[in-house]
C-alpha positions as CSV (number, residue, x, y, z in Angstrom):
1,X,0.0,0.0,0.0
2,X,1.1,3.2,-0.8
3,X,2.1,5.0,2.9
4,X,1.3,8.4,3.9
5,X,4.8,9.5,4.5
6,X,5.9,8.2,0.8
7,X,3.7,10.8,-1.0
8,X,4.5,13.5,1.5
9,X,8.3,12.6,0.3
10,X,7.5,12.9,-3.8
11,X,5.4,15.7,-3.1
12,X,5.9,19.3,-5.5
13,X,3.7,21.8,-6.3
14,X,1.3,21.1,-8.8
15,X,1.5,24.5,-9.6
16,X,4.4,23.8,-11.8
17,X,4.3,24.6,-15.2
18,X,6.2,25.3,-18.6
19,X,5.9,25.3,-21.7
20,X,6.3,23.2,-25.2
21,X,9.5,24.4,-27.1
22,X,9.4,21.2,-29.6
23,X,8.6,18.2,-30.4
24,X,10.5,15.1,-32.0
25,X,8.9,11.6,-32.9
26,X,6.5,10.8,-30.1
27,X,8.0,13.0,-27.3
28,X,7.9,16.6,-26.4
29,X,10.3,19.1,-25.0
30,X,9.2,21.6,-22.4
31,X,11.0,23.9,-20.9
32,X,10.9,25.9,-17.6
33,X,10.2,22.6,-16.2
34,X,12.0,20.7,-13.4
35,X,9.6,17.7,-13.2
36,X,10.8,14.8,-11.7
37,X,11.2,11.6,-14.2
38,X,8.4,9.4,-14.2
39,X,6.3,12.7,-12.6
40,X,2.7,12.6,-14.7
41,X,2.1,16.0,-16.5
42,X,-1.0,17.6,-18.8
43,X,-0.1,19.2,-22.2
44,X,-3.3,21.9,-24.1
45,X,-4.0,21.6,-26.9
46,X,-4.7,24.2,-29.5
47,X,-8.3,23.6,-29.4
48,X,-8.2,23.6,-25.4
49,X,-8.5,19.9,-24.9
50,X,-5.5,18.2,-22.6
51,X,-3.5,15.3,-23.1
52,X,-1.7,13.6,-20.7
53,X,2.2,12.7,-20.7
54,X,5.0,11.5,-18.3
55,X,8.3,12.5,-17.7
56,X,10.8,10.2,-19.2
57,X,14.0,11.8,-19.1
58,X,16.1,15.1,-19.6
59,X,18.3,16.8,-22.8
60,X,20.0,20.0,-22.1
61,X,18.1,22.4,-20.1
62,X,14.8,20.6,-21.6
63,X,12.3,17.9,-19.9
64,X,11.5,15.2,-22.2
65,X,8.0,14.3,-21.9
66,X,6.1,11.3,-23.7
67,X,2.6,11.7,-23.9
68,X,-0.3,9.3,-23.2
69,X,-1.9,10.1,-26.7
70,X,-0.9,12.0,-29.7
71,X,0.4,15.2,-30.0
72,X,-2.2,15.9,-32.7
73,X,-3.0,20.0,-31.6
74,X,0.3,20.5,-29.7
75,X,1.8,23.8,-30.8
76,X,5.3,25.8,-29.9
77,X,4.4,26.8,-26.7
78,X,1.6,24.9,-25.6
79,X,1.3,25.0,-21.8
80,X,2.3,21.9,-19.4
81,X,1.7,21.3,-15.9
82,X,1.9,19.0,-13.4
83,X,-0.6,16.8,-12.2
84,X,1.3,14.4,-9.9
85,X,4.8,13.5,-9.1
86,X,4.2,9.8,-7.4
87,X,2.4,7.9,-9.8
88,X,0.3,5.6,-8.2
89,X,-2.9,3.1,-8.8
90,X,-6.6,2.9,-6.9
91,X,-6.7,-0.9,-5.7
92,X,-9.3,-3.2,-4.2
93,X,-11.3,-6.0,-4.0
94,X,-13.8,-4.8,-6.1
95,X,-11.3,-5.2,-9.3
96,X,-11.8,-8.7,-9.5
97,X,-13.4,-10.3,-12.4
98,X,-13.0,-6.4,-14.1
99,X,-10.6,-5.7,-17.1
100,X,-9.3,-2.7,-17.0
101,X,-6.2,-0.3,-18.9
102,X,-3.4,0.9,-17.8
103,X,-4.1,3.5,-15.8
104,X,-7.0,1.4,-14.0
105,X,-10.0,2.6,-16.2
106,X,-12.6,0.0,-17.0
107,X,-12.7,-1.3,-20.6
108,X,-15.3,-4.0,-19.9
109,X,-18.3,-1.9,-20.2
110,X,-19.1,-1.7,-17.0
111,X,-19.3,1.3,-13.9
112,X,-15.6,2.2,-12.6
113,X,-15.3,0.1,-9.8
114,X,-14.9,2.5,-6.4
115,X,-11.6,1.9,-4.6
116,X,-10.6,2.8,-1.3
117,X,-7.2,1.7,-1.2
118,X,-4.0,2.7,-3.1
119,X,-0.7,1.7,-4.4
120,X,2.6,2.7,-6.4
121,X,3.2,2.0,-9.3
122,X,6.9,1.5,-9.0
123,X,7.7,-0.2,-5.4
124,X,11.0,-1.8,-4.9
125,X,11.3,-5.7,-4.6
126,X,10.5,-7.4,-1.1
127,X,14.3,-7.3,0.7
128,X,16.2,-10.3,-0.4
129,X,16.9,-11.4,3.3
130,X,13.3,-10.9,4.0
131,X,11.6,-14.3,1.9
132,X,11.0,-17.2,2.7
133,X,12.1,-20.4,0.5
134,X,9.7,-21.8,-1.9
135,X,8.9,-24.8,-0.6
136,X,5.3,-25.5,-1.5
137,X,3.5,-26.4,-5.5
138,X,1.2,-24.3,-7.0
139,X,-1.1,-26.1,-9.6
140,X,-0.9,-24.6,-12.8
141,X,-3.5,-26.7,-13.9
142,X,-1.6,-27.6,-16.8
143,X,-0.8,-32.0,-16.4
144,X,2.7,-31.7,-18.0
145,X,3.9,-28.0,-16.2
146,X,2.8,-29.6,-12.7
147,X,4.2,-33.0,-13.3
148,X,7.3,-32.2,-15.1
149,X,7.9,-28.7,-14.4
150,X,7.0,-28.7,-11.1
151,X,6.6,-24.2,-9.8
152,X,6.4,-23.5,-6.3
153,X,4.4,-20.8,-4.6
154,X,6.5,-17.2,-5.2
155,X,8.9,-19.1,-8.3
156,X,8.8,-16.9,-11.7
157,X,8.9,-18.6,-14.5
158,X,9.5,-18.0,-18.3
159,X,7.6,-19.5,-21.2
160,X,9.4,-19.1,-24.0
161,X,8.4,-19.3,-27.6
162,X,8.0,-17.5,-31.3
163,X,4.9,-16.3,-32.7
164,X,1.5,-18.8,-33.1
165,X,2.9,-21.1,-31.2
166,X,0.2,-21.5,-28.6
167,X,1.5,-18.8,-25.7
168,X,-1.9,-17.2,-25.3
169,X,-3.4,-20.7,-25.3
170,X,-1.4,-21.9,-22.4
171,X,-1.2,-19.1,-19.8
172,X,-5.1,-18.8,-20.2
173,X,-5.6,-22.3,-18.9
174,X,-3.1,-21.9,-16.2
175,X,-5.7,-18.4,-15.2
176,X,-8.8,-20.8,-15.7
177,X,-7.1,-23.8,-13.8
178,X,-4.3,-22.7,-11.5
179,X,-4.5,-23.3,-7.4
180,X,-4.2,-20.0,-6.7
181,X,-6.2,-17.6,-4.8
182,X,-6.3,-14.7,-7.3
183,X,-5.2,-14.4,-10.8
184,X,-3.7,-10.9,-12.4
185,X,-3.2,-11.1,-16.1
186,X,-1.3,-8.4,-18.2
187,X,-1.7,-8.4,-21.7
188,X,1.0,-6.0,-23.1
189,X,1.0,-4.8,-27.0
190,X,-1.9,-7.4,-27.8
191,X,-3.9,-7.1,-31.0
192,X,-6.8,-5.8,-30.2
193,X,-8.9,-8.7,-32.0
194,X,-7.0,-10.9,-29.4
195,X,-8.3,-9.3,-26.4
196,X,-11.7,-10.6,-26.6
197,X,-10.9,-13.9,-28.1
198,X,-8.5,-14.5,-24.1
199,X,-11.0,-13.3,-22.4
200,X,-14.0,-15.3,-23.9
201,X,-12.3,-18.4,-25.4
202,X,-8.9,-19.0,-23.1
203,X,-9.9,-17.4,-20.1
204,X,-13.6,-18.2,-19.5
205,X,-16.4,-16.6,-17.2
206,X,-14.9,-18.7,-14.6
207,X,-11.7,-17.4,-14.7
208,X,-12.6,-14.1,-15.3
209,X,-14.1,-14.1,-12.0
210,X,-11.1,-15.0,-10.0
211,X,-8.6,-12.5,-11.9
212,X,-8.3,-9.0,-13.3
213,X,-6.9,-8.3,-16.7
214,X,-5.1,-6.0,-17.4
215,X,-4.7,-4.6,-21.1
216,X,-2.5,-2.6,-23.5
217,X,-3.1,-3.1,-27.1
218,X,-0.4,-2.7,-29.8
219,X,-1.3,0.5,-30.8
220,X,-1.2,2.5,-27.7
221,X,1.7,4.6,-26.6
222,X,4.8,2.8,-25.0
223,X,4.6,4.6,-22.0
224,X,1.1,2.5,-21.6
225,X,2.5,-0.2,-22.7
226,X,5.2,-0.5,-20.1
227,X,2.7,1.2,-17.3
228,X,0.8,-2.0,-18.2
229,X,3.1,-4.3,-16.5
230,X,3.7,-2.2,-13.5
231,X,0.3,-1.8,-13.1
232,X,-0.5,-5.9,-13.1
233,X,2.4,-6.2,-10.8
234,X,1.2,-3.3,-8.2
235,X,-2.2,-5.4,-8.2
236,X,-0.5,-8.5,-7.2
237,X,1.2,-7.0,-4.7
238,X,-1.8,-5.7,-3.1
239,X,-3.4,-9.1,-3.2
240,X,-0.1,-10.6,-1.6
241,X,-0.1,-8.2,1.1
242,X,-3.5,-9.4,1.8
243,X,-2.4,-12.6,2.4
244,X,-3.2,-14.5,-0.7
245,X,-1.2,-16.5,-3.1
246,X,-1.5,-14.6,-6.9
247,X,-0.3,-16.2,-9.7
248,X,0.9,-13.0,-12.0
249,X,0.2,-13.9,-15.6
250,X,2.6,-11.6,-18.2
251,X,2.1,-11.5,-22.2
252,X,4.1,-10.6,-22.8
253,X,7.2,-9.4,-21.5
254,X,9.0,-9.3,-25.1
255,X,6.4,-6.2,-25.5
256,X,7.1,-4.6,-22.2
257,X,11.1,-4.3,-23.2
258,X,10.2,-3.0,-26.8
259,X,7.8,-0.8,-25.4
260,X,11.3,1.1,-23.4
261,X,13.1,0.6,-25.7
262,X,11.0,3.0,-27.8
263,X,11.0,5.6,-24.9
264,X,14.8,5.0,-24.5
265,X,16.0,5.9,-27.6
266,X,13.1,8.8,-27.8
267,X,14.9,10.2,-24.6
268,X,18.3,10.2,-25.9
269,X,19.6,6.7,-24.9
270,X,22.3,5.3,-27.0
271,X,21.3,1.7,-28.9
272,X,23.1,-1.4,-27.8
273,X,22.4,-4.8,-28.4
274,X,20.1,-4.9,-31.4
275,X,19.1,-1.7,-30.8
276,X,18.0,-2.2,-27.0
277,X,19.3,0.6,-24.8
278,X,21.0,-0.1,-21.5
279,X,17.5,0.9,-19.0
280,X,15.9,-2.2,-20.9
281,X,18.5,-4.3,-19.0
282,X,17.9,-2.4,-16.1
283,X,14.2,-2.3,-15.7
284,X,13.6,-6.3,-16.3
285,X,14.9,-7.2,-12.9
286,X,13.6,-4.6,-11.5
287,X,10.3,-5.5,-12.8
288,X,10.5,-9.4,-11.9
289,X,12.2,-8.8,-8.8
290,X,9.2,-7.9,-7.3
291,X,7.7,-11.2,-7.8
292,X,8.3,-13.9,-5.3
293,X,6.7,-14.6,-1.9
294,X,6.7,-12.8,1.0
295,X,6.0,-13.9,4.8
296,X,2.1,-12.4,3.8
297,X,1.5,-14.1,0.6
298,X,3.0,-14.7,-2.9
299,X,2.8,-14.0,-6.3
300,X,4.1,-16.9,-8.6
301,X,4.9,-15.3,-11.9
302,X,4.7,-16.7,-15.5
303,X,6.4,-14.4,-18.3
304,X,5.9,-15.2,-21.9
305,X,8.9,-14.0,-24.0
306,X,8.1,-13.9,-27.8
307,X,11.8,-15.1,-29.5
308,X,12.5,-13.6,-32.4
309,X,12.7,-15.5,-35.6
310,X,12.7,-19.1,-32.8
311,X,16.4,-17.6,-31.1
312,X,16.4,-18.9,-27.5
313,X,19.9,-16.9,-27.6
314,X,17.8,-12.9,-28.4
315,X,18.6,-10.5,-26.0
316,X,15.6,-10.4,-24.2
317,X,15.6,-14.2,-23.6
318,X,18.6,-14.7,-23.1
319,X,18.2,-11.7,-20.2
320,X,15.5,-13.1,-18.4
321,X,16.9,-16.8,-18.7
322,X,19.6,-15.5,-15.8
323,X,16.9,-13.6,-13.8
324,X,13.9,-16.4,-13.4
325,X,13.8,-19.7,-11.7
326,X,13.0,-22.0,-14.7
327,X,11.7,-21.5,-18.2
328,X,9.2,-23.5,-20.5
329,X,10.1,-23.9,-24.3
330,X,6.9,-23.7,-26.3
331,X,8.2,-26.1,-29.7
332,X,6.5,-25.4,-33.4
333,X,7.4,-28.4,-34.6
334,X,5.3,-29.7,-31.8
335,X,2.4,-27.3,-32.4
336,X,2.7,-28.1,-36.1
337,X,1.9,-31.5,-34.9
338,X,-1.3,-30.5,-33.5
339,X,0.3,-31.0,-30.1
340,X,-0.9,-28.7,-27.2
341,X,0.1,-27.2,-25.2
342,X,3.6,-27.8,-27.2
343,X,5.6,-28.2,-24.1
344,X,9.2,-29.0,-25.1
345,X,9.9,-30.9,-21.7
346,X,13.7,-31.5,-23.0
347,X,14.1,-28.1,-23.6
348,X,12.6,-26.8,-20.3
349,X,13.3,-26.7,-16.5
350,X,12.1,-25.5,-13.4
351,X,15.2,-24.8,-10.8
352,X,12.9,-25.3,-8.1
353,X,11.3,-28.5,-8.7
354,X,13.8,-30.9,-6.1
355,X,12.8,-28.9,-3.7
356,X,9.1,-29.2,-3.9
357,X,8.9,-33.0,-5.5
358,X,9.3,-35.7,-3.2
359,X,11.8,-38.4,-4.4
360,X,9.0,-41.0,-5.8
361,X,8.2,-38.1,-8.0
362,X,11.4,-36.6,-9.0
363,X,12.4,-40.3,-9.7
364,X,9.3,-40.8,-12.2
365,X,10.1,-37.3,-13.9
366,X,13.6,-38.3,-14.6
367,X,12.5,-41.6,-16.3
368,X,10.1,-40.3,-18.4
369,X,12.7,-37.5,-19.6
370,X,14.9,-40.8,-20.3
371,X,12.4,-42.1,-22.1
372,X,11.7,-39.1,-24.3
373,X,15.5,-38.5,-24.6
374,X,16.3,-41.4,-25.9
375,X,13.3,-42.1,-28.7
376,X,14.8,-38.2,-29.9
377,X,18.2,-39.4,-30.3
378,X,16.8,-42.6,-32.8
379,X,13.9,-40.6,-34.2
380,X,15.4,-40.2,-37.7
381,X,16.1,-43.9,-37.7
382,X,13.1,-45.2,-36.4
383,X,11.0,-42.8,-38.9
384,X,12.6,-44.8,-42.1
385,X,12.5,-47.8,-40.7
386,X,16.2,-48.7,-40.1
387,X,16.0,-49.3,-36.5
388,X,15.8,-52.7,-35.2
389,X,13.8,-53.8,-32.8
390,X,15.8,-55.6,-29.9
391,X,19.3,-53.5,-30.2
392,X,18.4,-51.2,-27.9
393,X,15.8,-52.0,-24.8
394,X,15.5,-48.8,-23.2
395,X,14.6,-47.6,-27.1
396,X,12.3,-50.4,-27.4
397,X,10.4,-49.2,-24.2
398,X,10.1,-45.8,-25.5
399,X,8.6,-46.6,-28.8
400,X,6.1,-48.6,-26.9
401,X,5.6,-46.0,-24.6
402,X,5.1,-43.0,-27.1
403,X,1.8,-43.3,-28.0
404,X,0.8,-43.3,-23.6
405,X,3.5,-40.4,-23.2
406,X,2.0,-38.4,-25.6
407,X,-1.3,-38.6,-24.0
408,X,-0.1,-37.9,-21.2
409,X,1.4,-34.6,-22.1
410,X,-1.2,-33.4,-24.3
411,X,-4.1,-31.2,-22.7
412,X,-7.3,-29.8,-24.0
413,X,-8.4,-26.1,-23.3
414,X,-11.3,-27.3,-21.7
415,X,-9.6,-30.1,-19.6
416,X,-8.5,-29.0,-16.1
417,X,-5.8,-31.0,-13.4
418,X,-4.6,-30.7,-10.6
419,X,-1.3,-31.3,-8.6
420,X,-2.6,-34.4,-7.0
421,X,-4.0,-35.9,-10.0
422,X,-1.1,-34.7,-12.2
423,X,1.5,-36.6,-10.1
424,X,-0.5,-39.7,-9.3
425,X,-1.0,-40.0,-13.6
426,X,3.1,-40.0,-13.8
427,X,3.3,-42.4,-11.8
428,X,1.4,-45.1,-13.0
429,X,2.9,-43.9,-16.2
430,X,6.0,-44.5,-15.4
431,X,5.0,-47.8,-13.7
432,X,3.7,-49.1,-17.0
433,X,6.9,-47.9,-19.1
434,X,8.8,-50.6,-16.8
């Protein structure tokens, strides 16, 4: 929650104001202006209407300011002046089973929902010598994540995949399915055709009633689109510090890093690896940090990350591989198959899972890796025939055991699990594969 003596400490005059001396690309420079950087701000227009901005940075004697909508009516001179230096969000109960944008206004349709309660937007991350170990699952409701991939209350995991390969798909059922107490989705730079398909097809009434959903479409401004994610995260938090566990639901995060990368270079950042300046690298922990459980509550965190042209080894990826506890490979050649959700489970981890598996389990996960290890390393062979039968008798039990494997890690949208069930179905898989 956001204390008292925090906004006393942003606090400036809101009488603040200066004026627009030019504009370049998406951002405008004011003058006059010592506005702090991330400080909200409202620009006239020629015609009298206001548009709102935020401070992203500074050039010269100028203040940099990206606005929240076009500068279409913006002249030389056009007056600014601040709103509020502390961004912050209005948070409460009452936002479940709502979607709403970035800055917390309702998009579903229905009344603004009255909140009594608020929090910032940009909190730091719960002390590092202050959280407990993750020692307990959380269902995703997905059979092969909780079996195989095993996430603990407060872990952060990535799912990593290229385009159409069944992201949206997947962190919808874990919203529908998942264990946890409260749900907060945060769909970043989405097409807005998509929204409504995740909320009605992959997300479900039932879901919906559990989470809140979050939403920045593609063609919004960046600053909304990275807000987006702060936002999500701030509602988590409030949920956590209420005692509940949240499972934080991010698509995707990809979005979120071109989304400052835009504002980066717009304030004056220099490119670096493939054009991403070096805040993108600064703001992802800071972002995921926050995750993670607390001695109140948790929030277990799922972050897609769209790879570019299928590169595990992009930036971004490669970034966030170091900073989560486990990622998920979503494979086309899977999803090409018709396979879903097209977990790669050889191509995936979860760092946490020994310490929330027994050993029965962990010993049944590690066979049936073994199992689907070894029918890769023949698959060429076996599809032409030249393999035979006898040479190899672990290979011989995994070509008998494909056709029960694959069952077993295949998953309709409208087929829940549970951990129980999940673990109990690898076991007598396992059993059978001998």
């Amino acid at each position: 929650m956001l204390e008292l003596e925090d906004q006393l400490a942003a606090m400036m005059p809101t009488g603040l104001t200066g004026s627009v001396v030019r504009t370049a690309g998406t951002t405008a420079a004011v003058a006059d202006f010592p506005a702090p950087v991330g400080a909200v701000v409202e620009i006239a227009r020629q015609n009298g209407d206001l548009v709102r901005g935020e401070v992203v940075g500074f050039r010269d004697d100028l203040t940099i300011v990206y606005p929240l909508g076009d500068l279409t009516g913006v002249r030389r001179g056009s007056r600014v002046r601040l709103v509020r230096t502390l961004p912050w969000l209005r948070v409460g109960p009452e936002l479940l089973g709502r979607v709403i944008d970035a800055q917390g206004k309702a998009l579903d349709g229905r009344p603004q929902p009255v909140l009594a309660e608020r929090a910032a937007l940009d909190r730091a991350p719960p002390p590092a010598t202050e959280r407990p170990r993750i020692n307990a699952p959380l269902a995703t409701g997905i059979r092969a994540l909780d079996a195989m991939l095993t996430c603990g209350r407060g872990q952060r995991m990535g799912i990593f995949a290229g385009s159409g390969v069944g992201k949206s798909v997947t962190l919808g059922m874990m919203a529908r399915y998942t264990s946890a107490d409260v749900c907060v989705v945060s769909l970043i730079g989405e097409r807005g055709r998509e929204v409504n398909d995740f909320l009605e097809k992959d997300l479900g009434p039932a879901g919906l009633a559990k989470s809140v959903v979050v939403v920045a479409t593609s063609d919004e401004p960046a600053v909304l689109r990275l807000r987006s994610a702060f936002t999500a995260t701030a509602i988590a938090e409030y949920f956590r510090d209420r005692g509940q566990d949240v499972l934080l639901v991010m698509d995707s995060i990809t979005r979120f890093a071109q989304a400052q990368r835009e504002i980066g270079l717009a304030a004056g950042e220099p490119p670096t690896t493939r054009g991403y300046p070096p805040s993108v690298f600064a703001l992802l922990p800071k972002l995921v940090e926050r995750a993670g459980r607390t001695r109140a509550g948790s929030i277990t965190a799922f972050y897609s990350v769209l790879v570019e042209a299928d590169d595990p080894n992009e930036p971004i990826g490669d970034a966030l591989r170091g900073l989560l506890d486990g990622h998920t490979w979503l494979s086309r050649k899977l999803a090409a198959r018709g396979h879903y959700p097209a977990i790669d489970l050889l191509g995936s981890v979860s760092r946490l899972m020994p310490d929330l598996t027994d050993r029965e389990h962990q010993s049944a996960a590690i066979r049936l890796r073994e199992l689907l290890s070894v029918y890769r390393d023949h698959e060429d062979l076996i599809a032409i025939g030249a393999y035979r039968r006898g040479s190899n008798p672990l290979l011989d039990r995994a070509i008998a055991m494909q056709e029960p494997i694959q069952r077993f890690l295949q998953q309709a949208i409208e087929e829940g699990s549970d951990f129980t069930a999940a673990r109990q179905a690898l076991l007598e898989l396992v059993q059978r594969a001998g």
